[in-house]
C-alpha positions as CSV (number, residue, x, y, z in Angstrom):
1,X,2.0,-126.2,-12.4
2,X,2.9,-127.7,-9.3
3,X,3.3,-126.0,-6.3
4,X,6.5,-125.6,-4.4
5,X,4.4,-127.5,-1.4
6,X,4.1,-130.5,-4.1
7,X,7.6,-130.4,-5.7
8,X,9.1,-133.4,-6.6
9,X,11.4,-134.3,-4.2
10,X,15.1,-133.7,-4.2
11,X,17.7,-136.7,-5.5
12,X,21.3,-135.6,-3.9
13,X,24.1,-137.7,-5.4
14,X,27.1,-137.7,-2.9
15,X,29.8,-138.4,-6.0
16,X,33.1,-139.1,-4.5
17,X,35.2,-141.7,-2.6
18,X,35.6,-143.4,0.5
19,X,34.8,-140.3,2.2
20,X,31.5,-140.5,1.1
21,X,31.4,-144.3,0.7
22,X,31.7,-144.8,4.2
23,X,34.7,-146.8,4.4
24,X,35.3,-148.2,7.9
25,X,31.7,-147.5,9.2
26,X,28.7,-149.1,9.9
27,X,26.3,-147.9,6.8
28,X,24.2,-146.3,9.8
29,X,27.3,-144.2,10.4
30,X,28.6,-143.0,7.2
31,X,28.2,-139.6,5.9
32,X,25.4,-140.5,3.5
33,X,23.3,-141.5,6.0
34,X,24.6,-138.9,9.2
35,X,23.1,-136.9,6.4
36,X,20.2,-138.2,5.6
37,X,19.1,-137.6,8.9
38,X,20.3,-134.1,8.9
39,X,18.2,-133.3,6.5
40,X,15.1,-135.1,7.7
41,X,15.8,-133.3,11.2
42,X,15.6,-130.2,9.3
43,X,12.2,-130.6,7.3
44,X,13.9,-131.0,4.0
45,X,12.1,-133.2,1.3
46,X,15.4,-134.8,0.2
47,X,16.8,-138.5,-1.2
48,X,20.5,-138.8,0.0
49,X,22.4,-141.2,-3.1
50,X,25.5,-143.0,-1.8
51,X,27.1,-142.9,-5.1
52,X,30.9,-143.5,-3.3
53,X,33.6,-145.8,-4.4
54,X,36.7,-146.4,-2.0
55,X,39.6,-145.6,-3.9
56,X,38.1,-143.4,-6.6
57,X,40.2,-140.8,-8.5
58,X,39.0,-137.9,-10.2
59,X,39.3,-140.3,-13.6
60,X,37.8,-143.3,-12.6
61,X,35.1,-140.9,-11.1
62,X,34.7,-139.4,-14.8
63,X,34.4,-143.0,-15.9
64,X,31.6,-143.4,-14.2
65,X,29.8,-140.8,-14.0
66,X,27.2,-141.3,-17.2
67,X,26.4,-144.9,-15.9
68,X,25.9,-143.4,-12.4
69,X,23.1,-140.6,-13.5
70,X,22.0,-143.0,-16.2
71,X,18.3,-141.8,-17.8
72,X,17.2,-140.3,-14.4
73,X,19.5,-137.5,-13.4
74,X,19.2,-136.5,-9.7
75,X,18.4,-133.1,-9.3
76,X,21.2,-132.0,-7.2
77,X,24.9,-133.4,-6.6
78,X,28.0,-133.3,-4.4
79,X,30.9,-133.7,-6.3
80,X,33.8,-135.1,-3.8
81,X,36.7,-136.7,-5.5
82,X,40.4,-135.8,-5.2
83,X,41.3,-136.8,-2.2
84,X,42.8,-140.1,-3.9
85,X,44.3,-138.0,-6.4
86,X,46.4,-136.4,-3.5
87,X,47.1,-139.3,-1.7
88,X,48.9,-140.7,-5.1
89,X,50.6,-137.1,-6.3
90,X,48.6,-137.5,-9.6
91,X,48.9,-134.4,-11.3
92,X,46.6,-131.7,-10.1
93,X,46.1,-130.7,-14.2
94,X,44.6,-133.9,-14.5
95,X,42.6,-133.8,-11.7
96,X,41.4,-130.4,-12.9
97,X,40.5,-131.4,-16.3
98,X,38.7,-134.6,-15.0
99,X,37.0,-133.0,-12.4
100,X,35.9,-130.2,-14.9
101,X,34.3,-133.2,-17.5
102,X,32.1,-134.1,-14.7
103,X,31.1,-130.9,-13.8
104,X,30.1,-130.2,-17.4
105,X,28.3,-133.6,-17.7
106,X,26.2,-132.5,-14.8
107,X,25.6,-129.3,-15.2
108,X,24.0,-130.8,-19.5
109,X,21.3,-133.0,-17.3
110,X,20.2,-130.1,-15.5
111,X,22.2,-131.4,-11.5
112,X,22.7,-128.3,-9.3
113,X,26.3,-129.3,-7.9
114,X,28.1,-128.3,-4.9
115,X,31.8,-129.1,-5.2
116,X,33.5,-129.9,-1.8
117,X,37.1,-129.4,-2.4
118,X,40.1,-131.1,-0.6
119,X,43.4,-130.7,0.4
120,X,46.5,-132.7,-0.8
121,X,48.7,-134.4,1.7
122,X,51.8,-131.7,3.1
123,X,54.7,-134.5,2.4
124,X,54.0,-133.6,-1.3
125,X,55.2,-130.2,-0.6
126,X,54.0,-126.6,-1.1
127,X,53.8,-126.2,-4.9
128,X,51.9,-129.2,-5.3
129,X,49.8,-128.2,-2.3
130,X,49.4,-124.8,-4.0
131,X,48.5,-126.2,-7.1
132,X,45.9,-128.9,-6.0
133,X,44.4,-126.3,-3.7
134,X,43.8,-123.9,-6.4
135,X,41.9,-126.4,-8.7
136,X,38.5,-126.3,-6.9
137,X,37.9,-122.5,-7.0
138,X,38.8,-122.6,-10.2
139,X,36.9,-124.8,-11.0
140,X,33.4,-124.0,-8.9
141,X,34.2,-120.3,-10.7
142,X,34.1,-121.5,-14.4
143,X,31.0,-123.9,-14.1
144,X,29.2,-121.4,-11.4
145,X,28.7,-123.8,-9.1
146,X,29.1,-123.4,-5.1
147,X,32.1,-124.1,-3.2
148,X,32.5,-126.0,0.1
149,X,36.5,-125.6,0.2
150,X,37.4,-128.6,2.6
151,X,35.4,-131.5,3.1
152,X,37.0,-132.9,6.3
153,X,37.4,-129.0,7.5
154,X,37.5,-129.5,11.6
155,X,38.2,-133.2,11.2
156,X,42.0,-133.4,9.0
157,X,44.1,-134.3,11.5
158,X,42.4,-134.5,14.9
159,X,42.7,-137.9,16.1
160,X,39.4,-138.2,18.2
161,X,37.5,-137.9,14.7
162,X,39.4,-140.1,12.9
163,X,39.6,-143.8,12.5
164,X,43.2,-145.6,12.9
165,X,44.6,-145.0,9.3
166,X,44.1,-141.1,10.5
167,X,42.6,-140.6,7.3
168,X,39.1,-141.4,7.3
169,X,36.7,-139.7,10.2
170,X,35.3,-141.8,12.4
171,X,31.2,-141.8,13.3
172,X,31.5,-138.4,15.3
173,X,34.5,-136.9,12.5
174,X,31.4,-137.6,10.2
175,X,28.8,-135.4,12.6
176,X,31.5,-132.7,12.3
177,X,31.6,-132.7,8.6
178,X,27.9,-133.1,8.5
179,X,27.1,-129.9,10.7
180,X,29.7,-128.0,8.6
181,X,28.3,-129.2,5.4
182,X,24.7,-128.7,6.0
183,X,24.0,-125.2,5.5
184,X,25.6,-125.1,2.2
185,X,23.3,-128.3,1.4
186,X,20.5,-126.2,2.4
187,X,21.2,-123.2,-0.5
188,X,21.9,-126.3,-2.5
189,X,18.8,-127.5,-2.3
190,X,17.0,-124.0,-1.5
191,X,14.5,-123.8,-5.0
């Protein structure tokens, strides 16, 4: 048996969209990387996957998916998609019931997942809102996963963090993302 000091070391899938991607940034500056060095600050024996696609719904993300993990699973996973699900007013039961496929998918090749959730846009108004907020605690509660409830939490709608279309963060949006995100990363990937 190996010891915990020889452990294979961690693959973490960042699933999602642009957000993850990196869309607009230099590669250096996206969150994949931003995290990456996070983690490396931190002593933590970890492979950061940039599995992001600009544009990605929560279906094209479950189309994906098996062809993304392939024969080698990673051992962990953040699941980010919805955020182009708002952004077109797709129904949040769809999003649910796609989102809930790949979180079953997953959880059958062993990935620990954290699911960051996301917030729909407020010109769809409050029952949509409502609705779409409600599917990721749902969902992190019927696949016993953990919950980071908003990815761009501290970075929606400030200006200083965001790039021009106000919608993706900008180099430092993505440090405040990263700092937020990184202690749940850390029980993520806690053995």
């Amino acid at each position: 048996m190996a010891s915990p000091a020889h452990a294979a070391r961690a693959r973490l899938l960042l699933f999602g969209d642009s957000l993850t991607a990196g869309y607009g940034l230099p590669a250096q500056d996206a969150l994949p990387a931003q995290l990456q060095r996070a983690l490396d600050a931190a002593g933590i024996d970890a492979e950061v996957v940039n599995a992001g696609v600009s544009g990605e719904t929560s279906a094209g993300g479950l189309a994906r998916i098996d062809w993304t993990i392939g024969d080698a699973p990673p051992s962990h996973a953040i699941l980010a998609l919805g955020a182009n699900d708002g952004l077109r007013g797709l129904p949040p039961e769809r999003m649910e019931a796609n989102l809930d496929r790949i979180l079953a998918r997953l959880a059958a090749r062993g990935t620990k997942v954290l699911l960051a959730g996301m917030a729909a846009p407020p010109n769809l108004g409050r029952d949509y809102a409502d609705r779409f907020a409600a599917v990721f605690p749902a969902l992190a509660a019927r696949h016993g996963v953990a919950l980071y409830p908003f990815l761009l939490e501290g970075v929606a709608g400030q200006p200083a963090l965001n790039q021009q279309d106000g919608i993706h963060p900008n180099r430092e949006g993505v440090a405040v993302v990263v700092a937020a995100l990184l202690p749940h990363v850390r029980r993520l990937l806690a053995p």
